[in-house]
C-alpha positions as CSV (number, residue, x, y, z in Angstrom):
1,X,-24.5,2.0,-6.3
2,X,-23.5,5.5,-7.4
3,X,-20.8,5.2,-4.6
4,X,-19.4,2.5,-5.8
5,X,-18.9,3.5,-9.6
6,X,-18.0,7.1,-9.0
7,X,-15.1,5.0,-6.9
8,X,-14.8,2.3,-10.1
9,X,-14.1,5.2,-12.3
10,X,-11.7,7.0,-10.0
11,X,-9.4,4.2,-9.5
12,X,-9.5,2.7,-13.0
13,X,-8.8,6.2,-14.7
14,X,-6.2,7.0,-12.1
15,X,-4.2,3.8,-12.3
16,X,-0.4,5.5,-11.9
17,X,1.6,7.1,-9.6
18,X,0.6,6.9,-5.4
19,X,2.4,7.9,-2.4
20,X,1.9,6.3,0.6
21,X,2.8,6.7,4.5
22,X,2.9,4.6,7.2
23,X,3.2,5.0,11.0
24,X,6.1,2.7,13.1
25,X,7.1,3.7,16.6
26,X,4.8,6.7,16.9
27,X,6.5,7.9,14.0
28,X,5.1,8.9,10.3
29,X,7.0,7.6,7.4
30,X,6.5,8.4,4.0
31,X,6.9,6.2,0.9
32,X,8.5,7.8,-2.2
33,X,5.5,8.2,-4.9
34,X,5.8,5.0,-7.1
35,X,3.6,3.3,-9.8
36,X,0.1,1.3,-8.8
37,X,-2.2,-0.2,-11.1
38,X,-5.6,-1.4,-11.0
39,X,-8.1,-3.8,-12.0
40,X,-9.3,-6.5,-10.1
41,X,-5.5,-7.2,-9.4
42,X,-3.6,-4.5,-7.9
43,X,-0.2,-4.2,-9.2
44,X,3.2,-1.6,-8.2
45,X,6.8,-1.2,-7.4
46,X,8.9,1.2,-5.1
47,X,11.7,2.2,-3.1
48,X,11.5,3.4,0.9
49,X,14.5,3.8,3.6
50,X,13.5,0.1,4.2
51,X,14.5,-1.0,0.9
52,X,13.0,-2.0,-2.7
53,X,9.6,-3.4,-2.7
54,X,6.7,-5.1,-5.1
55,X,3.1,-4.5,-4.6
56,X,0.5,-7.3,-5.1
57,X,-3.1,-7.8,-3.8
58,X,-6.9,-7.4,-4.7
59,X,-9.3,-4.6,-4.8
60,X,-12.8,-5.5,-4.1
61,X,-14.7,-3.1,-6.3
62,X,-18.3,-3.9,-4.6
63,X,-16.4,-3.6,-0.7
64,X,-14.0,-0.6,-1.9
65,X,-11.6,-2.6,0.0
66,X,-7.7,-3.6,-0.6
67,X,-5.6,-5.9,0.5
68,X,-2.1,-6.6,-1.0
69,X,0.9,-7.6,0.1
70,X,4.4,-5.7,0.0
71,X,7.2,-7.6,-0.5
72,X,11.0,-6.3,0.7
73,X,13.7,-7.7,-2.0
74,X,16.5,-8.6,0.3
75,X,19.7,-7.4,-0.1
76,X,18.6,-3.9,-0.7
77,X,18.0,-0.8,1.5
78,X,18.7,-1.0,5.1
79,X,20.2,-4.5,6.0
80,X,19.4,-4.4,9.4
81,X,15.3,-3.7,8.8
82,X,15.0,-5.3,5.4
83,X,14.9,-9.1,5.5
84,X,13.2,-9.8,2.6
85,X,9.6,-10.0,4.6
86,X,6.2,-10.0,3.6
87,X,4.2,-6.4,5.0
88,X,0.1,-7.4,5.1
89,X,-1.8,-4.9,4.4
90,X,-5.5,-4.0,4.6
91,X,-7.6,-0.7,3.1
92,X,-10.4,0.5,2.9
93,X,-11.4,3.6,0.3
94,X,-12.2,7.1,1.2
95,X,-14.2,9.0,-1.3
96,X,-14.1,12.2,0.5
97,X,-10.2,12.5,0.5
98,X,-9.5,10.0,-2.7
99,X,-7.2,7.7,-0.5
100,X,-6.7,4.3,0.7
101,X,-6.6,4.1,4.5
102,X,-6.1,1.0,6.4
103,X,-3.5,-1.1,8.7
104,X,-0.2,-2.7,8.1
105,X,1.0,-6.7,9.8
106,X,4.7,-7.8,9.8
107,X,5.1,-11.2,11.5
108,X,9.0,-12.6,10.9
109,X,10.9,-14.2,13.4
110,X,12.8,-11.1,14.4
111,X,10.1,-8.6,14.3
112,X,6.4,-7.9,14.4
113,X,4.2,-5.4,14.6
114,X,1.5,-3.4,13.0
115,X,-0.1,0.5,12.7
116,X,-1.8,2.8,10.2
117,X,-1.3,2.9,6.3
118,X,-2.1,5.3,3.4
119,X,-2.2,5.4,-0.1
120,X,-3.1,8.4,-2.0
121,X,-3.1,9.4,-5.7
122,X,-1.0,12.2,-6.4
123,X,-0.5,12.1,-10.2
């Protein structure tokens, strides 16, 4: 139980600004920091070299798990990578290093694909 609300009061005092990173094609990408907030709901915004991006999802405060969705607002970014698609993705929490690691889905018609994903506070 201790775990778990040394985690609670981590994440709900450090709602603000994350970085994340991602791997594609054997290759790490990084994700400029942007805003995340929490509660039950998990709330952000952003920009990456794929375009601009919402954050929604739900944080499982008695699992430490994650799961939200990223959504790509088409038009924006890179048109030949951004088509407005849903990324999935799942985390789990990290005490030790105070980040989110997990795994990223993309399922579209023209593309899928998945690999690792993190999100760590910076700030």
């Amino acid at each position: 139980m201790l775990h778990i609300l040394k985690c609670y009061l981590f994440l709900y005092s450090n709602a603000g600004t994350w970085c994340a990173s991602y791997y594609q094609y054997g290759i790490k990408y990084s994700i400029p920091s942007h805003p995340l907030n929490f509660n039950e709901c998990v709330h952000g915004y952003g920009r990456d070299d794929i375009g601009e991006f919402t954050i929604t999802g739900i944080y499982s405060i008695e699992t430490l798990r994650m799961g939200i969705t990223k959504t790509y607002k088409l038009g924006t970014g890179d048109r030949k990578q951004n088509l407005g698609h849903n990324v999935e993705i799942q985390l789990d929490w990290n005490e030790k290093i105070n980040e989110f690691r997990g795994k990223w889905y993309v399922q579209t018609s023209m593309y899928h694909g998945d690999g690792e994903y993190r999100f760590k506070f910076i700030e």
